[in-house]
C-alpha positions as CSV (number, residue, x, y, z in Angstrom):
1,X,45.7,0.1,103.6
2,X,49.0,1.1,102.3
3,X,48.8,4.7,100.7
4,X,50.9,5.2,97.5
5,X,53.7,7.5,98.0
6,X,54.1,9.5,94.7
7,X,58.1,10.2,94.0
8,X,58.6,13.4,92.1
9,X,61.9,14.5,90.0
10,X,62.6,17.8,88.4
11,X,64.0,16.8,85.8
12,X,66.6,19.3,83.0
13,X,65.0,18.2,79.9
14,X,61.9,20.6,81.2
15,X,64.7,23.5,79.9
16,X,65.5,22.4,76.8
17,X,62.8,24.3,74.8
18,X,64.3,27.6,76.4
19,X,67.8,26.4,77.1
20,X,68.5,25.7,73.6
21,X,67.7,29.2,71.7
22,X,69.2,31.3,74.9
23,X,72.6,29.4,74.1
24,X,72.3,29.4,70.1
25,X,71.3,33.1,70.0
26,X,74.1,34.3,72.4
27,X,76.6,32.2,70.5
28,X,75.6,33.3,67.5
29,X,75.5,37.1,69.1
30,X,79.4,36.6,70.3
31,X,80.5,35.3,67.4
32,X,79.0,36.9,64.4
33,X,79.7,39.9,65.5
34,X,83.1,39.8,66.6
35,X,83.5,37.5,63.2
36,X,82.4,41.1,61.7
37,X,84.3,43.8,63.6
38,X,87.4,42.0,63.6
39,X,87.1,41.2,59.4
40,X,86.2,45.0,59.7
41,X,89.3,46.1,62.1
42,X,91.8,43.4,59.7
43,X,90.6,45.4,56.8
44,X,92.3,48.7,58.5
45,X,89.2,50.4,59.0
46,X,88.1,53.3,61.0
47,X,87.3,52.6,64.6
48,X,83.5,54.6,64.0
49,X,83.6,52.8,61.3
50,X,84.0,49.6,63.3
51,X,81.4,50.6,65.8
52,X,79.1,51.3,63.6
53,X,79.2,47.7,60.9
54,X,79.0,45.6,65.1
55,X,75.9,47.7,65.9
56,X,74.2,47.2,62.6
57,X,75.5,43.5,62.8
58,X,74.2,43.4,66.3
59,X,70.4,44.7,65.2
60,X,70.2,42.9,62.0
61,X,71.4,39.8,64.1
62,X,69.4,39.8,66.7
63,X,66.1,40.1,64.1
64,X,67.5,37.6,62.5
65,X,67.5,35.9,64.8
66,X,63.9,36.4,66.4
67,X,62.5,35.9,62.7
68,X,64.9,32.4,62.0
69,X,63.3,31.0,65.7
70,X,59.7,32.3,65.0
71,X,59.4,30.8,61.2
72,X,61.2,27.6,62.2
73,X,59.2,26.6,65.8
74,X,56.2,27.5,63.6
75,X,56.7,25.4,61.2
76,X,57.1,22.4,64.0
77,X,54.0,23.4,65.8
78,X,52.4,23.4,62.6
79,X,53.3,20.1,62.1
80,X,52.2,18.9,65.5
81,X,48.7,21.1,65.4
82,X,47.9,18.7,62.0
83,X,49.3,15.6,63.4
84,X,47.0,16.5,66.5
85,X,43.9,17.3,64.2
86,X,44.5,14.0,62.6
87,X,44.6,11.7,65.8
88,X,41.5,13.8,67.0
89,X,40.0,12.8,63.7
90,X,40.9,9.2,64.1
91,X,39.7,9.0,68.0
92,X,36.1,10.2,67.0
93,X,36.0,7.6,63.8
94,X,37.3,4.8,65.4
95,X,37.8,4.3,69.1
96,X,38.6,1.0,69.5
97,X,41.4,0.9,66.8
98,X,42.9,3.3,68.9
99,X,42.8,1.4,71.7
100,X,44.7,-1.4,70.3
101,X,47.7,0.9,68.6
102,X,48.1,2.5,72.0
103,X,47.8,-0.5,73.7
104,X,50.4,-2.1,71.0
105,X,53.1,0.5,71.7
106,X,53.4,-0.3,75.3
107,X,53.1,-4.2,74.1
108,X,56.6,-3.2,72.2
109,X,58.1,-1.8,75.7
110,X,57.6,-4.8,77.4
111,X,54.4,-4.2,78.8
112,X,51.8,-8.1,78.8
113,X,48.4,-8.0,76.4
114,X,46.2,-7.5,79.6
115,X,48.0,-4.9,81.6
116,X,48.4,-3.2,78.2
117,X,44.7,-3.5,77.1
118,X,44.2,-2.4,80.8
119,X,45.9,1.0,80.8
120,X,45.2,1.8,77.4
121,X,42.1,2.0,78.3
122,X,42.6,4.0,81.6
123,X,44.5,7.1,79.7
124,X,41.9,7.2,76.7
125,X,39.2,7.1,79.2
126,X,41.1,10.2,81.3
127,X,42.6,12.0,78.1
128,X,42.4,10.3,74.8
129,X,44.4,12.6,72.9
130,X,46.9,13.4,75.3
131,X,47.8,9.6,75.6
132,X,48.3,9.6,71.9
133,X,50.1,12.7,72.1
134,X,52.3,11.6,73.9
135,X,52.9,8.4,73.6
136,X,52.1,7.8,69.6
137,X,53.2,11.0,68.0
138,X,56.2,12.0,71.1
139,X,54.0,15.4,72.1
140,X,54.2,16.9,75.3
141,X,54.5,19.9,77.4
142,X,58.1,19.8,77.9
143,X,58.8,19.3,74.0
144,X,55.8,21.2,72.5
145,X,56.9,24.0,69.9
146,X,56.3,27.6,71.0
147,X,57.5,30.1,68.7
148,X,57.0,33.3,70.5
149,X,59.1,32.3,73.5
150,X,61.9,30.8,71.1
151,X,61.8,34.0,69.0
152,X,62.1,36.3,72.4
153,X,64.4,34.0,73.6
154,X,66.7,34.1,70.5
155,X,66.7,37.7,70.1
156,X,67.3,38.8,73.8
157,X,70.3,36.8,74.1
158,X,71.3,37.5,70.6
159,X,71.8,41.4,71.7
160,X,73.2,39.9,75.1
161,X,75.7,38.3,73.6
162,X,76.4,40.5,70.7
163,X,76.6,43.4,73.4
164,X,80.0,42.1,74.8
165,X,82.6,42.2,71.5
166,X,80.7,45.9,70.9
167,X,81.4,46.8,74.5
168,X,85.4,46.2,73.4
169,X,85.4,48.3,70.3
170,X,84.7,51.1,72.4
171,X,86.9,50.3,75.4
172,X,89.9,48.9,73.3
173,X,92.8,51.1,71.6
174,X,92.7,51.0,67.9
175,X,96.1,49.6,67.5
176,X,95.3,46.3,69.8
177,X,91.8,46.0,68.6
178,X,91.9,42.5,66.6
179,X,93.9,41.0,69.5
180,X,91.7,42.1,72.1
181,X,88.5,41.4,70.5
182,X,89.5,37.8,69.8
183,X,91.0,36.9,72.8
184,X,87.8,38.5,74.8
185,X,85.0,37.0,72.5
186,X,87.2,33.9,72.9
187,X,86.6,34.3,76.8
188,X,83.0,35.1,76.7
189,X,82.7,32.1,74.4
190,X,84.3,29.8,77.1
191,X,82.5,31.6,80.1
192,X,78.7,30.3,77.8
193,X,79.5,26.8,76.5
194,X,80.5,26.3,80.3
195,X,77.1,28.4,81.6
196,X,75.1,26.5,79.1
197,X,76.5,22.8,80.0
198,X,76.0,23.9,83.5
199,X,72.4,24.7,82.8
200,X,71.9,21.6,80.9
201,X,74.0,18.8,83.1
202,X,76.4,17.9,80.4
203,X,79.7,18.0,80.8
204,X,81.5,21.3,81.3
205,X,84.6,21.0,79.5
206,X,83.6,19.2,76.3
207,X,80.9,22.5,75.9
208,X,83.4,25.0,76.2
209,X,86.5,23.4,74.4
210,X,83.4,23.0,71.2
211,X,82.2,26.4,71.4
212,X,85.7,28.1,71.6
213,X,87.3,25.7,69.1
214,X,84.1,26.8,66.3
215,X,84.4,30.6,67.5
216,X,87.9,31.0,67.3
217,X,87.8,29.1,63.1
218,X,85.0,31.8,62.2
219,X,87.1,34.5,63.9
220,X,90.4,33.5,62.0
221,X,88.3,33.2,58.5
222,X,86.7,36.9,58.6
223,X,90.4,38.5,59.9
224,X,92.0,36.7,57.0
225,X,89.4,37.9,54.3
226,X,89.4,41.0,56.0
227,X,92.9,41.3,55.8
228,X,92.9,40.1,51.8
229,X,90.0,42.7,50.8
230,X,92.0,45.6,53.0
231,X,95.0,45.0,50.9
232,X,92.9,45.0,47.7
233,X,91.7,47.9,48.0
């Protein structure tokens, strides 16, 4: 008797529910606040006074942030949680309805009546809402909401990321500031888009030519306000 060999991948969409609020809350760390020290610096401020509007940008920022991930992954596992309750609802009414939509979407992959019928039958009889789950409503571990990690997540990086164009306010001289800040948030811009693509098997280049590109435009508006309001006033 021949013994089924069972082939197992590791696949990277397993990171994407972590993956994607590490590289949105360092982004948004790098650039917001070097967006706001260097519309600060073009404005002909202080350097304490510089220091000072990136760490409050950096805290209110990173809870921002942490709040923005934990109200919004909510919201989706909300939405799952009542789609859930409603399949549960519909399993315990009417079992055999259920059968036949399961057994319907595989019908529509390709899958014959029988051999459809046939597993159907097999998953509900293992798991009957975890078949649905997945397979009617597009649940499942990998893409299952969960707030707290995205709000951690988010924050952590968010103060990672803002951390770096702080660190160059006080290791930069005042009269090169705006330069120096750009061109280094610009490199830690680069240096993620490529980390992140790397993490997540797309293609290096295209991620970090994106995230500079959108970096450097938000950098360039804030030093041009800031340089209109400093002349105002």
């Amino acid at each position: 008797m021949t013994r089924l060999r069972i082939h197992t991948e590791r696949h990277l969409v397993s990171r994407i529910g972590w993956l994607r609020a590490a590289v949105l809350g360092a982004n948004d760390g790098i650039v917001s606040t070097a967006s706001l020290i260097i519309g600060v610096a073009a404005a002909a401020a202080k350097p304490a006074d510089i220091l000072i509007a990136g760490a409050a940008g950096l805290v209110a920022g990173a809870m921002s942030m942490a709040a923005g991930e934990y109200v919004s992954v909510s919201s989706q596992a909300d939405t799952e949680n009542a789609d859930l309750t409603r399949e549960r609802g519909e399993l315990a009414g009417n079992g055999d309805a259920e059968v036949r939509e399961l057994a319907g979407i595989y019908i529509k992959r390709g899958v014959d009546v029988v051999t459809a019928d046939a597993v159907a039958r097999q998953l509900m009889a293992k798991d009957a809402l975890a078949a649905h789950a997945h397979d009617e409503l597009g649940i499942s571990a990998i893409t299952t909401a969960r707030p707290v990690q995205a709000a951690l997540t988010s924050a952590a990086t968010f103060t990672a990321g803002a951390a770096l164009p702080l660190a160059i306010v006080i290791l930069a001289p005042a009269s090169l500031l705006v330069e120096i800040e750009a061109a280094g948030s610009l490199l830690f811009l680069g240096l993620l888009g490529a980390i992140g693509a790397q993490a997540g098997g797309a293609p290096v280049w295209k991620a970090t030519i994106r995230v500079t590109f959108w970096g450097a435009l938000a950098m360039a508006l804030t030093a041009g306000i800031g340089r209109l309001v400093g002349t105002a006033v």
